[in-house]
N, C-alpha and C positions, 0 to 999 in steps of 0.2 A: 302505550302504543297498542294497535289494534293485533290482532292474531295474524292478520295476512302482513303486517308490516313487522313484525317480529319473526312471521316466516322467511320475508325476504331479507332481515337485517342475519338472520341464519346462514345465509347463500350467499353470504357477503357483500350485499346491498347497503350503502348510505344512506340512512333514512334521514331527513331533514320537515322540520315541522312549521307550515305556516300559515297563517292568517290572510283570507283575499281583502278582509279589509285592515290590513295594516303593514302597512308599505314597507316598515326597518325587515320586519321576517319574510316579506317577499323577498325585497332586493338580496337578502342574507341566501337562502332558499336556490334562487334562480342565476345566481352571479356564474355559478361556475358548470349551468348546465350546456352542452352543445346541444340538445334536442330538449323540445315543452311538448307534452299533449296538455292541452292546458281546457278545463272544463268549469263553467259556471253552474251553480243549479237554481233557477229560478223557484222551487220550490221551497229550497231551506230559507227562504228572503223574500217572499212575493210581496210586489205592492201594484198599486194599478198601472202605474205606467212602467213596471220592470227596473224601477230607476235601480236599483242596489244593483242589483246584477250584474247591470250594464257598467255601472261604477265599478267595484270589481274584477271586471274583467278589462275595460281602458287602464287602470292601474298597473294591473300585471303586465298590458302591452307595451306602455310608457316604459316597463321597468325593463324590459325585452329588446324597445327598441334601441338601449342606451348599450345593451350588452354587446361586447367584443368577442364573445367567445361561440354566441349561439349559431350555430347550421339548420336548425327546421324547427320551424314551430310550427303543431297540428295543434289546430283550433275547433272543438267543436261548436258546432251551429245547428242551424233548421231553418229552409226557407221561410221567406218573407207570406204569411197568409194571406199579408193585405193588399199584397202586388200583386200574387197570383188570382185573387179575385178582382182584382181589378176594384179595389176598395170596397166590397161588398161586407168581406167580415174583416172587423176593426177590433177585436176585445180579443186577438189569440195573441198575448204579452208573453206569451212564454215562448213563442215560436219568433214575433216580429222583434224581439229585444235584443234575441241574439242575433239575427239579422241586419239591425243597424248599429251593429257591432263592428260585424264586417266590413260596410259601407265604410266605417269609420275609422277604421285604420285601414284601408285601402286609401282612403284621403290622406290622412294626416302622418299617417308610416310609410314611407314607400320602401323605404330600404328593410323592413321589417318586411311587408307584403309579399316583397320577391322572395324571401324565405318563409311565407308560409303555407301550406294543404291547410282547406277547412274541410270538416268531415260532417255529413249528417248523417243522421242514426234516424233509421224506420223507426215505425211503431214496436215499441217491445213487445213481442209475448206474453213477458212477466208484467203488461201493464192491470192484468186482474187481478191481480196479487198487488200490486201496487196500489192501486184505485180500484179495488175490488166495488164497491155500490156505482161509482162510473162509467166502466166500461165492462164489468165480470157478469154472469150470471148468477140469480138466485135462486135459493131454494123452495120450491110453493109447498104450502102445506099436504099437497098429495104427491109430493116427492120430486116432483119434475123439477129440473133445473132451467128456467127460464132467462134468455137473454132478450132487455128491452133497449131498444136502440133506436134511433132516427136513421140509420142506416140501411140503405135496400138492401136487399136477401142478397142482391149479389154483387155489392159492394165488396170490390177488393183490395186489400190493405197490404203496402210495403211493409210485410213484419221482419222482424228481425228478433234474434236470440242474444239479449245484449251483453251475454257473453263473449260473442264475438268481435266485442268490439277492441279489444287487446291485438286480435289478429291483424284486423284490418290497418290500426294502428302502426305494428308490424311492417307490415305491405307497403302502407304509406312510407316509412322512413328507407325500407330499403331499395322504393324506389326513386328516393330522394329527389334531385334536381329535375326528372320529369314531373313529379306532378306540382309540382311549387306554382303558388297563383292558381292551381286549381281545386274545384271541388270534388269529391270523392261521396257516394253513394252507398253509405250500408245496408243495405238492403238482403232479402231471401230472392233467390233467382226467381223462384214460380210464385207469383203473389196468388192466395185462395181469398174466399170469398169468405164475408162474415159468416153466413150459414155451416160453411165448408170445414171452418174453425172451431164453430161450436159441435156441430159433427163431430170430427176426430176427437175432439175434447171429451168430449160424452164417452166415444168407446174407450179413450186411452184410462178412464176413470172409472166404467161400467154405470152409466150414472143414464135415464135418461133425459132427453132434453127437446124443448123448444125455442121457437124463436118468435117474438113478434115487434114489429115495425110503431114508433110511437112517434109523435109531432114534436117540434122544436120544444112548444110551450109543456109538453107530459115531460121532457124530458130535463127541461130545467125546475117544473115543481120536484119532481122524480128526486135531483140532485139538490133542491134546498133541503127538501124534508130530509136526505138522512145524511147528507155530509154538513152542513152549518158552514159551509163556505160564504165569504162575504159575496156581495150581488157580482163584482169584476170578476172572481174565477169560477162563478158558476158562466158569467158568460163566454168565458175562454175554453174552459170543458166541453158545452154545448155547440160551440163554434168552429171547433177544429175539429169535432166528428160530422158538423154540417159539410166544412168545406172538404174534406179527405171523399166524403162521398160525390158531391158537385162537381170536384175537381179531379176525378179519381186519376191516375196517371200520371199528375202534373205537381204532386208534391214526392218530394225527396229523387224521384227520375227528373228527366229534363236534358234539352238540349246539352252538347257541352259537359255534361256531369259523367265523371268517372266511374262507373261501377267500381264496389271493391272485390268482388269475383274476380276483375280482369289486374287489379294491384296485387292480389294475394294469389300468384302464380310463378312459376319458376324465373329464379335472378333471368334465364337468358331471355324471355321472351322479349321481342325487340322494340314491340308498340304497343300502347293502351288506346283503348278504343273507348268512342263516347258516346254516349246516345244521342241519337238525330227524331227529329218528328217527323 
């Protein structure tokens, strides 16, 4: 067992162990929960068309929607990039996979659906720590910490501190039967701008730093040469920081879409509010 699940088996938590791709330890696993956050990762499984994933996670819906016992299932997801562009970027698999996910047990589960919150999660924070040659800045040999990006100076990013995401999680179940069948929004209230981010970045570090603006094509040699990712996830990298800039506003907000600001608020509040254009 990991540390954090040995802490919670500490506190008297039932820790149960299982496999998304093998359905006896799901069903063993999920039979007797009342609530799922249930979470895919397209990175531990990448192929070009997301197929595992997607597989994966219809599994675990299948197994969900047979269940008699379960009250809410949070699903997390990420908008569709290729609807919101209006089919312009087509290679962001890790965003549209779980997206017709959705679609897809809205069809084929209805009695599951009206028991589920999908949740999207901003941009992390920790995504330069993550994908540090990606999306992080580097070090130039006269010491300056440089960030090179296809994104304008003042491009602004729904980030998020993906720690937070237990809270919102939180929020969601206990505000149960309202937000069911909707989606939910994790996002930072004040979005800043890429400049803005490497700014605080710099002084929170003492580091200095610039920034400069580079083309689709600088930034997909950029990411062959030092990550060796196959050609489909350099173009899924390169594609979702085109369209976050193109689209600014229009991914993870949206019509209809819950903030978790207004979820993670006191039991009495009496309405959730959604965002309108």
């Amino acid at each position: 067992m990991s540390s954090t699940a040995t802490a919670l088996s500490a506190l008297g938590a039932q820790i149960l162990q299982a496999d998304l791709d093998d359905p006896v330890s799901l069903t063993h696993s999920l039979a007797s929960a009342h609530a799922v956050f249930l979470v895919t990762d397209f990175w531990s499984c990448p192929d070009p068309a997301g197929s595992r994933e997607k597989q994966q996670a219809m599994r675990a819906l299948g197994i969900l929607a047979q269940s008699p016992v379960l009250e809410h299932l949070i699903l997390s997801s990420l908008p569709s990039i290729r609807d919101i562009s209006g089919g312009k970027y087509t290679n962001v698999v890790h965003f549209d996979g779980k997206a017709e996910v959705v679609r897809w047990l809205e069809e084929t589960y209805e009695g599951l659906w009206k028991k589920t919150t999908v949740l999207w999660v901003g941009s992390y924070m920790q995504l330069w720590k993550q994908f540090p040659v990606a999306f992080g800045p580097e070090k130039t040999e006269e010491g300056v910490w440089r960030l090179r990006s296809t994104f304008n100076e003042d491009t602004k990013l729904p980030l998020v501190d993906v720690s937070d995401t237990g809270k919102a999680v939180r929020g969601i179940l206990e505000k149960s039967i309202k937000v069911m069948k909707k989606t939910v929004g994790l996002v930072g209230e004040d979005n800043i701008s890429v400049t803005e981010q490497l700014i605080l970045w710099g002084k929170s570090v003492g580091a200095e730093v610039d920034y400069i603006q580079i083309s689709e094509q600088e930034d997909m040699e950029r990411a062959k040469q030092t990550t060796g990712f196959d050609e489909y996830l350099l173009r899924d990298l390169v594609e979702v920081k085109l369209a976050f800039r193109n689209y600014e506003g229009k991914l993870v907000h949206g019509e209809g879409i819950v903030q978790a600001k207004d979820v993670c608020v006191a039991s009495h509040e009496p309405e959730l509010k959604t965002n309108k254009k």
